[in-house]
N, C-alpha and C positions, 0 to 999 in steps of 0.2 A: 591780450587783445586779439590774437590772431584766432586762437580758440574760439572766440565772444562774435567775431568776424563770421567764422564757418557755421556756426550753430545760425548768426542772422541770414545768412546764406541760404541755407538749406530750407530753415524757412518760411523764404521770399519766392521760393521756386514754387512753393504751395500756395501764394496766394495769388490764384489766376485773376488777371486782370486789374494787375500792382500798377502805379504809377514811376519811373523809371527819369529820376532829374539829372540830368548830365549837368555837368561847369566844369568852370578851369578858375582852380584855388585864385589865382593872381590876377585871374580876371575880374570874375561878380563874385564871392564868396558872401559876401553881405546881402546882394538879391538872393541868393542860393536860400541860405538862412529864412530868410524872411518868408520867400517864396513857399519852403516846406512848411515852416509851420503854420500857414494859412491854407497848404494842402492838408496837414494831420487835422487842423483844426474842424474840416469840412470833410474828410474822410475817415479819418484815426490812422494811426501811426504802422497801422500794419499793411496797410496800402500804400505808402508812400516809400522807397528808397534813395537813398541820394547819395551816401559815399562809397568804391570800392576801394577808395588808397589804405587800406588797413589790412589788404590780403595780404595772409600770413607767409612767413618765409620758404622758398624750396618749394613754392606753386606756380601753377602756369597761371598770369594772370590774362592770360588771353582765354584761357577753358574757363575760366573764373567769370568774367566778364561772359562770356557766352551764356554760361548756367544762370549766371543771377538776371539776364534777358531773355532766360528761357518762356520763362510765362507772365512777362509785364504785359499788359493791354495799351498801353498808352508810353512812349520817349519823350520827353521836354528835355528840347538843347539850346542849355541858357546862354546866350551869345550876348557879351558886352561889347565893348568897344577897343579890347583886347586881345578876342577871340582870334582873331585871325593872324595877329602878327608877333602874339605871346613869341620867346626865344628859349631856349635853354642855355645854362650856362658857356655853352660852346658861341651862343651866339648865331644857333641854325633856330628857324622857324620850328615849332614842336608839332606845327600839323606835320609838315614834311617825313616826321620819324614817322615811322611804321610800330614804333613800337609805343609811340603817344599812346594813357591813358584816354584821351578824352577820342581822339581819331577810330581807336579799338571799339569803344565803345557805339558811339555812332555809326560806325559800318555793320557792326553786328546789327545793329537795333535795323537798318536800310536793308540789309539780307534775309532778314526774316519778313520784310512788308508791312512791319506793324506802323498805324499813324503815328509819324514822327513830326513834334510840331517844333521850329527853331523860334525860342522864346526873346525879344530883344528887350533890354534892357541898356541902361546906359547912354540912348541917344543913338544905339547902335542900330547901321542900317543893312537893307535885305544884302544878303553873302548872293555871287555870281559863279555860276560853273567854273570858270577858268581862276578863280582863287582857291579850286579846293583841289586835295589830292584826288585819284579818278574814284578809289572805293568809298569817298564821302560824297561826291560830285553830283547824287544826288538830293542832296541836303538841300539845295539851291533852289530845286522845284517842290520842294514842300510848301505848304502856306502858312506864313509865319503870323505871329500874333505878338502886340506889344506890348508890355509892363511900363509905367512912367511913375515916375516919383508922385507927381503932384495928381495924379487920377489912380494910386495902386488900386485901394481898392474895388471899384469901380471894374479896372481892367482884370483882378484876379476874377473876380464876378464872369465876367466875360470867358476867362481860361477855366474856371471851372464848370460851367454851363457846356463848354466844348468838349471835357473827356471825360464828362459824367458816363457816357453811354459807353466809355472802353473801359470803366473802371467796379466793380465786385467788390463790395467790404462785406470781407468775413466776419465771422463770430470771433470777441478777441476780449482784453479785459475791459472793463470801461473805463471810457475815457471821464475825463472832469467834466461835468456837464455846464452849458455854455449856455448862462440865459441872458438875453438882453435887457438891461438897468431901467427895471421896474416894471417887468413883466415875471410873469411867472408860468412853468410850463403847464400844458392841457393838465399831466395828470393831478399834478397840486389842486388846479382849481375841482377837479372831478372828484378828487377825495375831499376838497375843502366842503362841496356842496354833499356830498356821503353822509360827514359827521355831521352839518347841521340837520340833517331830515333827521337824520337818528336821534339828533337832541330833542329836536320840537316832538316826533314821534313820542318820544318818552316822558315830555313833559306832558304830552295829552292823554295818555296814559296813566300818569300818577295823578293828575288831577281830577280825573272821570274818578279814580278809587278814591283818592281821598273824599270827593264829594257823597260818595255812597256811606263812607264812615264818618263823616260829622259836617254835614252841607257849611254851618259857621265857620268853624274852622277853616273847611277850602275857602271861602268868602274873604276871609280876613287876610288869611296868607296871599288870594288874588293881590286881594288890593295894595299890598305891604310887596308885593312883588312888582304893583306898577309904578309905587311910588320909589323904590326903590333903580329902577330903570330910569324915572326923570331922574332923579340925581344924578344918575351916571352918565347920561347926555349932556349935562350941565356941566360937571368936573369929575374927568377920567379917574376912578379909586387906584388909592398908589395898590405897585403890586405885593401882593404876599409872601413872603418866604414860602417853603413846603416846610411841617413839623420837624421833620427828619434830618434835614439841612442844620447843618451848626455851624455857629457865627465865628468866624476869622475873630473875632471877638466877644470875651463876657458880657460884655454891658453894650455891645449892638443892640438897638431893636431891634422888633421881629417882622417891621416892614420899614422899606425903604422903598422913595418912591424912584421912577424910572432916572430922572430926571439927575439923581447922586450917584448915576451909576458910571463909574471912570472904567477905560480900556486902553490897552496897546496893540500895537502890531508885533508880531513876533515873525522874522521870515529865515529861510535857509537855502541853501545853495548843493547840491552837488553834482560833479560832473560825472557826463555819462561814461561809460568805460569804454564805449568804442569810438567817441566823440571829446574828449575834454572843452573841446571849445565851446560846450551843447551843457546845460545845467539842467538838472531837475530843480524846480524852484518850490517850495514850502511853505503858504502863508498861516499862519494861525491868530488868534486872539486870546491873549494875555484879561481875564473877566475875573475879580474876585470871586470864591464860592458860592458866597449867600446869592450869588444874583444866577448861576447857573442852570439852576431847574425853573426858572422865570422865562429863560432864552429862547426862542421856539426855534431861531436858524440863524446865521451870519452871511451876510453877501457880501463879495468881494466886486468893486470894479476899477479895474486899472486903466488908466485915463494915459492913452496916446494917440492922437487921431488919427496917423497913417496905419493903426494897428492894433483897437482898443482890445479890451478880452473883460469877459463877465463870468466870475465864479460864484458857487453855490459851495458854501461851506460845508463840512462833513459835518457826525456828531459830537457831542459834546465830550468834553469838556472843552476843547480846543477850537472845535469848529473848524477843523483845515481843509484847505486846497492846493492842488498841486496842476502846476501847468511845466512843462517843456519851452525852453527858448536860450534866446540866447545871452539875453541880458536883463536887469530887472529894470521896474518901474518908480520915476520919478513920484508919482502921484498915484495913489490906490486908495479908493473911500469903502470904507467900510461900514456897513448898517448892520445895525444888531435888530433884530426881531422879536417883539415879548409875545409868549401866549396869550395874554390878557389882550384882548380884540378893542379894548378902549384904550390901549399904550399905542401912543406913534412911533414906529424905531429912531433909536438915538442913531446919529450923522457924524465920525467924523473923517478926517481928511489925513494920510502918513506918506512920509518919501519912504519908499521900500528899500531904495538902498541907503538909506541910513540904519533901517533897520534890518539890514543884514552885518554891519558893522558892528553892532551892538552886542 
């Protein structure tokens, strides 16, 4: 871990204009949580820091804490309702220590002048000079901003509209892309609207030739094409296997309509190596064969109101997604998509953590 530590370390020194979350474990560790992953979600993950209690053994973590503040743009210091009278085992106030992680922290971030905004949480109200120690003391005249249970996000709305302009995201891998349930992004529809010119293009195309090589024949295939078309506004054709596709069994047919098509959730968990409290989370769909090259995409959305989240499945065969957090979700629907533009996507509904249990 301590290794995995220095390497995130180093760097976070590189990415000028990071976002830098101060807390205190035993204070808000659950806003902390919440809080970043609604920053990764709106910046990505290499703008956002938030732990240094993993610096490796036989370091100063006071040079440590300096380095990794060397080039953050923007300190959030998340202050609960604990914040100020947290103790240490001795039963002394932990601001008091000088050697307090979070005290260290926040005087570095006050000596370098960078905007430090004291985040409250918890009901917790504005901190006064004469409760801090002198090299935090100006904590107090910063202008703070609130987070509330029953308006988060509304209020993160607010906190990220305010350090957009301190914050630079780099070039970095991409993230899971995050679209909202039942839209789809600009570039889908800009290629959606690509392939249909190219289709009609080239249906006007074959049809100008064929009518040069036998006018009847173009006539007849028109017509067998339009009638063809009311049928299918009338009753959506089931879809077709692809030739190639072999049947989970012999004596399947060779189509099946949308309609018999059954699926599961498939999900997985692992923790991160410099975080265990933190999981990478894994969702896929369990789709028999034959229906696979039918599938045009999968959407995932997990349903929690103070913190929904919207995935786009990868490709096939599994169709996964993968988000960061820190716990999984009761409720996640999932729609299957067919290529056939006359299928509806089938709807259904799984507790994810049941099906991490599985």
């Amino acid at each position: 871990m301590g290794q995995d530590f220095h390497d995130d370390l180093l760097k976070f020194r590189h990415r000028m204009g990071s976002i830098f979350l101060s807390y205190r474990r035993d204070d808000a560790e659950g806003q902390a949580g919440r809080l970043y992953d609604d920053l990764v979600a709106e910046f990505g993950s290499n703008a956002v820091f938030m732990d240094v209690a993993a610096i490796e053994p036989g370091r100063d973590f006071r040079r440590a804490i300096d380095q990794s503040l060397s080039s953050c743009g923007v300190f959030l210091a998340l202050i609960g309702r604990n914040w100020l009278a947290a103790t240490d085992a001795a039963g002394r106030r932990r601001l008091d220590d000088p050697a307090d992680f979070v005290r260290i922290e926040t005087a570095a971030a006050l000596r370098r002048d960078i905007p430090v905004i004291p985040v409250l949480v918890q009901g917790a109200t504005a901190l006064s000079p004469d409760q801090l120690p002198d090299d935090i003391r100006d904590l107090a005249y910063r202008n703070a901003m609130e987070l509330t249970h029953a308006r988060w996000d509304s209020d993160v709305k607010l906190l990220v509209k305010a350090v957009r302009g301190y914050v630079s995201v780099p070039t970095a891998r991409p993230e899971p892309v995050l679209v909202q349930p039942g839209k789809k992004s600009a570039a889908v529809k800009y290629f959606s609207l690509l392939l249909v010119a190219l289709f009609l293009l080239g249906v006007v195309l074959y049809s100008r030739r064929g009518g040069k090589a036998a006018g009847g024949a173009a006539q007849e295939s028109t017509e067998t094409t339009s009638s063809a078309g009311t049928a299918s506004s009338a009753e959506p054709e089931p879809l077709k296997r692809a030739p190639e596709v072999v049947s989970e069994q012999a004596n399947a047919p060779a189509t099946k309509p949308a309609k018999a098509l059954d699926f599961s959730l498939a999900a997985e968990q692992v923790p991160l190596p410099d975080n265990p409290k933190r999981f990478t989370f894994t969702l896929s769909t369990r789709l028999p064969s034959w229906a696979i090259d039918q599938i045009s995409g999968v959407h995932y959305d997990l349903v929690y109101t103070p913190n929904p989240l919207s995935l786009e499945g990868g490709p096939a065969p599994k169709f996964s997604a993968v988000y960061e957090g820190w716990g999984c979700y009761q409720t996640v629907v999932v729609s299957v998509h067919f290529k056939a533009s006359a299928s509806k996507p089938l709807t259904k509904t799984f507790d994810m953590c049941k099906a991490l249990s599985q």
